[in-house]
N, C-alpha and C positions, 0 to 999 in steps of 0.2 A: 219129230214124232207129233202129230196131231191127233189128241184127245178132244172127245165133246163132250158134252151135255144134251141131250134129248129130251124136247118138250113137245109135250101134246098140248097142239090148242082148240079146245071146245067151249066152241060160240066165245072166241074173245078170251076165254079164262086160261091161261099158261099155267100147265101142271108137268113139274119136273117128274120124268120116268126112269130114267137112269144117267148116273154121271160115267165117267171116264171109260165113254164108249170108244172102242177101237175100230170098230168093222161095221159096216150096216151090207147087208146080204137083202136082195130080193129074192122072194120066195113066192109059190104059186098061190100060198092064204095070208102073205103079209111082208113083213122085213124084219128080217133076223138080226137083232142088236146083239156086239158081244163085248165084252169090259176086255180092260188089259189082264183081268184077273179069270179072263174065261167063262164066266158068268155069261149067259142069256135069257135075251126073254125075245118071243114073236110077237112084233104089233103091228097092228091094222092101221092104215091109211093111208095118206100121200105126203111126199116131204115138201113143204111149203114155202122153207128156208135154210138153208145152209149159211152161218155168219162163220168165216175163217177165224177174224178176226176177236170175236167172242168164243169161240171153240163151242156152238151151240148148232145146234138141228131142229128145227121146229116142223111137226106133225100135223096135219090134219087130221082129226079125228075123221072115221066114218061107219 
């Protein structure tokens, strides 16, 4: 099982959005993050990075 972390990064600055994401869904006004506990939230912008190996997702802000 592969759990993340998603971070948004604006201008340089890394700000954790959500931990133990399961799912990222693209959608027609964003990407649909969803926890293993079913929790979501819709964020704006492009994925920049994917680290397997840190279990993180990095955002561009837009």
């Amino acid at each position: 099982m592969c759990i993340a972390t998603v971070y948004v990064d604006d201008a340089g600055q890394l700000e954790k959005v959500m931990q133990d994401v399961v799912s990222v869904e693209f959608e027609d006004h964003g990407m649909l993050l969803t926890t293993i506990l079913g929790e979501e939230k819709l964020l704006k912008g492009k994925i920049k990075n994917i680290d397997f190996l840190k279990h993180s997702v990095t955002v561009e802000s837009s």
